[in-house]
N, C-alpha and C positions, 0 to 999 in steps of 0.2 A: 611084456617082452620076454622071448623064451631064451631059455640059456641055450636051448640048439642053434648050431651056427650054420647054413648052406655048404653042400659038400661044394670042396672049390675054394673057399673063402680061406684067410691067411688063419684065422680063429679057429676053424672047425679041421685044420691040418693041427695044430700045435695041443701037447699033452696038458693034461689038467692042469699040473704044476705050472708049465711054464705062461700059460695061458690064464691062470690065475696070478701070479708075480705082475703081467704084464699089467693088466687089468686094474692092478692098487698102485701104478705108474699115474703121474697127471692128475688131472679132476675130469670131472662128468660135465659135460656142457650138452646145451640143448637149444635148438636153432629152429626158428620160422619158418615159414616159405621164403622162399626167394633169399633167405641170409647165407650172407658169405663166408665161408668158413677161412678160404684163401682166393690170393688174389693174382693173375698171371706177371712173372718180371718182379714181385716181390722178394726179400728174402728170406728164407725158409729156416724157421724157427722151430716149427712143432711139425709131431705130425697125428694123424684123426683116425681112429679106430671108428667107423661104424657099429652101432651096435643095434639101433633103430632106425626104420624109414632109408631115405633113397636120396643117393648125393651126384650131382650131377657135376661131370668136369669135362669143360669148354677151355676152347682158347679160342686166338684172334689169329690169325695169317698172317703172310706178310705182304698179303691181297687186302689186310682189313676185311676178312671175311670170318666169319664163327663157323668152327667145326666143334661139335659135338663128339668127345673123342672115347668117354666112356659112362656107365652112368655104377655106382657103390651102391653094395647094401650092406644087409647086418653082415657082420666077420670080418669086412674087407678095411684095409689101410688104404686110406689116402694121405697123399703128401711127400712121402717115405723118400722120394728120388734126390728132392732139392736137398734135406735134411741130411743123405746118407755123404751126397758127394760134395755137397757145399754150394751150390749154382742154384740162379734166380730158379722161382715155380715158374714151372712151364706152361702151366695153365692156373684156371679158374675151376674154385671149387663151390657149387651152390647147390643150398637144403632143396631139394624136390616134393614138399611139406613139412611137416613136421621131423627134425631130425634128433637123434640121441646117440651122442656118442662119446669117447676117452678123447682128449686134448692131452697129449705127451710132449714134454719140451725133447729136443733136440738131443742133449746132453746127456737127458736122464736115458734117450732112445738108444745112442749109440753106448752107451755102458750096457745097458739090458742085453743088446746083440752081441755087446762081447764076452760077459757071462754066460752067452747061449749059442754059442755055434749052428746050433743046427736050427735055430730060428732065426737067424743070419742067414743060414741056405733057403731057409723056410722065405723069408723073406726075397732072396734074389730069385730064387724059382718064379714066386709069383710079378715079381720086376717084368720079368722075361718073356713069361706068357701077356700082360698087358701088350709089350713090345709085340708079339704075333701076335693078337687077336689086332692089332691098330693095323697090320701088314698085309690080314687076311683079310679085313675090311675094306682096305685100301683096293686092294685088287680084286675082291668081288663087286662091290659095288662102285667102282666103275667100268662094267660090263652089264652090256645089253640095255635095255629101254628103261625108260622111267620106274614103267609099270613094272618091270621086274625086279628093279632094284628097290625099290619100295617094299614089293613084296617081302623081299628077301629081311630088310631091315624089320617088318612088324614079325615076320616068323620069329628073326631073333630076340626081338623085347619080348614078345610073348612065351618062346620056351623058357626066358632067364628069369619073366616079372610076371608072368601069368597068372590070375587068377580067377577065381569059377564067379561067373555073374550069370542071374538069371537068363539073356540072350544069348548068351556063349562063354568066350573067356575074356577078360578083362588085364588090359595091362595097368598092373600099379602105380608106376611112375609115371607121374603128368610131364609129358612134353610137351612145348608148342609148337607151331607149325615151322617155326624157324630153326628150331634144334632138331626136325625131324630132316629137313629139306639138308642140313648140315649133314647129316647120317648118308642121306641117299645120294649127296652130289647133284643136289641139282635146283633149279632154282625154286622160291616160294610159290608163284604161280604155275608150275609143273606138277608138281606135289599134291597141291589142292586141285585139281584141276583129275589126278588120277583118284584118289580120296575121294570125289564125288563120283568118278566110274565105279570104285569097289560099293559106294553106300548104294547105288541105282541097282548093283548086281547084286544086296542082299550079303556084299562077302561078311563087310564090316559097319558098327552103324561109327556114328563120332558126335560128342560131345565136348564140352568147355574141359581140355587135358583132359578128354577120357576117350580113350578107344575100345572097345571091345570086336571080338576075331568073333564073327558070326560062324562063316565056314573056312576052316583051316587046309580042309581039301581043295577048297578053289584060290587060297592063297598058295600054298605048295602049287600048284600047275600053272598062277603066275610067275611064281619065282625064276618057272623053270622055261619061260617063253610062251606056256603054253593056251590057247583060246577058253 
């Protein structure tokens, strides 16, 4: 596990100092696949510093449907919202493989922010930006056809989780078809149905939670509407 944190992430904003204090906050826990770290309508007690691997956070509708609202890596905080304001979790939080990360109780969270101002700003900045990127998601992807908005969703896992595989690029976190289909708006037999046009075209191949971006140039000019 490197001490480098992803530019972006609440970790790799905040100074050695305070980003080491935070860090000797809590205990170290470490989670499965599939384990829950929290749970949506719970109330919010701690909150989860990523430090390892990939957390994925769902909720439920008021359709009883699963929207896939974001997915955490190393640097980033989960939980933070119910903790800070006192109100049920709004969603679900689950290990995407192996997870490793800080478990902060609540109490000890809101002392720390208020010994630290500017990781208190550090912290509502990145509040803020989840808020827009869930806004900017909201309104790109539901515009235009399946196949585009599909597209548009793997372009973005793959600029955020990409990594180099001998066919192309590989995205790190395992989704299944049902958290990707929540991503794109649209139903599970749509999805798959465009997923086997991309593998016939050579774009992308797919495996059990693995995807790999064969050609990024014929995903860009889906994105974009185009043949």
């Amino acid at each position: 596990m490197s001490d480098e944190f992803p530019v972006g992430s609440l970790l790799a904003g905040l100074g050695l100092e305070e980003r080491g204090e935070l860090l000797t906050l809590g205990t170290g826990r470490q989670y499965g696949a599939g384990s829950v770290l929290m749970r949506q309508e719970e109330t919010a007690h701690d909150v989860y510093i990523v430090l390892d691997g990939y957390v994925k956070v769902t909720a439920i509708t008021a359709e009883e449907q699963l929207a896939l609202l974001a997915v955490r890596s190393r640097g980033d905080l989960v939980g933070e919202i119910g903790v800070i304001d006192g109100s049920p979790r709004t969603a679900t939080a689950t290990a995407a493989g192996a997870v490793v990360c800080r478990c902060i109780g609540g109490e000890a969270f809101r002392a720390f922010l208020a010994r630290h101002p500017a990781v208190y700003d550090a912290v509502t900045r990145s509040v803020t930006a989840k808020f827009r990127s869930a806004i900017r998601r909201r309104l790109e992807y539901v515009d235009g056809s399946v196949r585009a908005r599909l597209a548009r969703v793997l372009l973005e896992l793959v600029t955020h989780w990409g990594i180099p595989a001998p066919e192309g690029i590989m995205i790190a976190v395992g989704l299944n078809q049902a958290e990707i289909a929540a991503l794109v708006g649209a139903t599970e037999r749509s999805v798959n149905e465009t997923f086997a046009e991309f593998r016939a075209e050579g774009t992308i191949s797919v495996g059990y939670r693995r995807i790999v971006i064969r050609d990024v140039e014929a995903l860009h000019k889906a994105a974009l509407g185009m043949p």
